[in-house]
C-alpha positions as CSV (number, residue, x, y, z in Angstrom):
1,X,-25.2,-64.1,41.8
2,X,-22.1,-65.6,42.3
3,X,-21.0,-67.7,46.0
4,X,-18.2,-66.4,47.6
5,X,-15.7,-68.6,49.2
6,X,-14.5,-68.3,52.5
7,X,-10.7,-67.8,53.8
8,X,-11.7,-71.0,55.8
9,X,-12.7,-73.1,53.4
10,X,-9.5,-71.8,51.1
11,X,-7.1,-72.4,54.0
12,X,-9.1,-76.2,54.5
13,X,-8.7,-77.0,50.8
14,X,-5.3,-75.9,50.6
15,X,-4.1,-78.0,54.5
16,X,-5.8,-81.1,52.6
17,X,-3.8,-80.2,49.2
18,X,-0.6,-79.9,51.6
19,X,-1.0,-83.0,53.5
20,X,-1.9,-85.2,50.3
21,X,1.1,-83.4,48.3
22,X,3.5,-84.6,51.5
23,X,2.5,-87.7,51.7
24,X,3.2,-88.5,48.3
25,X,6.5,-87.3,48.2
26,X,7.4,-88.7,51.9
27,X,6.0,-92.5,50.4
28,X,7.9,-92.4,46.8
29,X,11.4,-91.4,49.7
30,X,10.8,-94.0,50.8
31,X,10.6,-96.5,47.5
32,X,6.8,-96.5,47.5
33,X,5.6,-96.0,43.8
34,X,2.2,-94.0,44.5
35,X,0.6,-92.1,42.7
36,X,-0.1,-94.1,39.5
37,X,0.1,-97.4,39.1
38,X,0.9,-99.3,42.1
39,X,2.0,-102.8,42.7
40,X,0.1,-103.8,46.1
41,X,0.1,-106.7,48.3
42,X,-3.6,-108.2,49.5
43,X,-3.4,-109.8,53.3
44,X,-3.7,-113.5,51.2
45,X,0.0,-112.4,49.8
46,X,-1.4,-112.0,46.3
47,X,0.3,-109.3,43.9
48,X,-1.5,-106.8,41.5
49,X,-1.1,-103.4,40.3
50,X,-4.1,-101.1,41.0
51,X,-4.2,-97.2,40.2
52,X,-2.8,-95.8,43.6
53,X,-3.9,-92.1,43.6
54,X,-2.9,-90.6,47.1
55,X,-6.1,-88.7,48.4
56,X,-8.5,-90.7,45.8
57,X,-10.2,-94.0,45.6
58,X,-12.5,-94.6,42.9
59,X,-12.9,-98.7,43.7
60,X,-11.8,-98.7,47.2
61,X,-12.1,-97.7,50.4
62,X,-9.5,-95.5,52.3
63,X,-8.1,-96.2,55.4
64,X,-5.2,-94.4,56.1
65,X,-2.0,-96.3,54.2
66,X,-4.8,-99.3,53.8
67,X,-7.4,-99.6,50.8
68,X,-10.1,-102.3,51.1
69,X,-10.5,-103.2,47.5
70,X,-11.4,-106.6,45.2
71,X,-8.2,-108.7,45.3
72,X,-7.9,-109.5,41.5
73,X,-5.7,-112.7,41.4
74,X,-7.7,-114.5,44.7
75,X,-11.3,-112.5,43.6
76,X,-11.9,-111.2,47.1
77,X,-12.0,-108.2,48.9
78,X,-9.3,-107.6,51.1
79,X,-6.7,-104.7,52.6
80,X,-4.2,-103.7,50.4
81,X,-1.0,-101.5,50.8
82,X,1.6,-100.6,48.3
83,X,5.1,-103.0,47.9
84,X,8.4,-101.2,47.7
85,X,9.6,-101.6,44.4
86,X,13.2,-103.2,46.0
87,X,11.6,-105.7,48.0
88,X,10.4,-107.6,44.8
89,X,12.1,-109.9,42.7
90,X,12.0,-110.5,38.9
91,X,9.4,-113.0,39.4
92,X,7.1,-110.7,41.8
93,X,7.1,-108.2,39.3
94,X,5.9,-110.7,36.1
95,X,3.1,-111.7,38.9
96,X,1.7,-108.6,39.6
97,X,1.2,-107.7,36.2
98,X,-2.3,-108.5,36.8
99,X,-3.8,-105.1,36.7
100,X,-7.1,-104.3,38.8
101,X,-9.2,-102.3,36.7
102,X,-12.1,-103.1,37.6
103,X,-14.7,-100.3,39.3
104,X,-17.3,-101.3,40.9
């Protein structure tokens, strides 16, 4: 037998699709790199790059523009959110070369 899928459950999948999809492309407007790897900023002021997949967190929690995640550089867990790519400097960028790739 084969389970058919609802027109609600299509129309849910495909709002959640829509609202992922948009906020992609409203973050990378606005100089956000997301949606790959991501340089991010703990709340110690350490700099990493983590796999920033809007919609999916494999080693963090979600919360909203927020992921509570291990802090690689300080080795904590902490809130992260995602750097604009102008706001660092030369030396920023060599820093967070440290990539998180860790998954717990």
């Amino acid at each position: 037998m084969r389970a058919s899928v609802s027109p609600r459950s299509s129309v849910l999948v495909a709002l959640a699709v829509a609202v992922s999809v948009g906020g992609t492309v409203i973050a990378r407007r606005r100089g956000y790199a997301v949606g790959g790897r991501t340089i991010v900023r703990c709340r110690q002021g350490h700099l990493f790059t983590t796999v920033w997949i809007p919609g999916v967190s494999l080693k963090a929690i979600r919360l909203g523009w927020l992921r509570y995640q291990h802090c690689p550089v300080g080795h904590h867990w902490t809130f992260v959110s995602p750097v604009r790519a102008s706001d660092l400097t030369d030396a920023d960028r060599a820093a967070a070369a440290v990539l998180d790739t860790s998954v717990p």
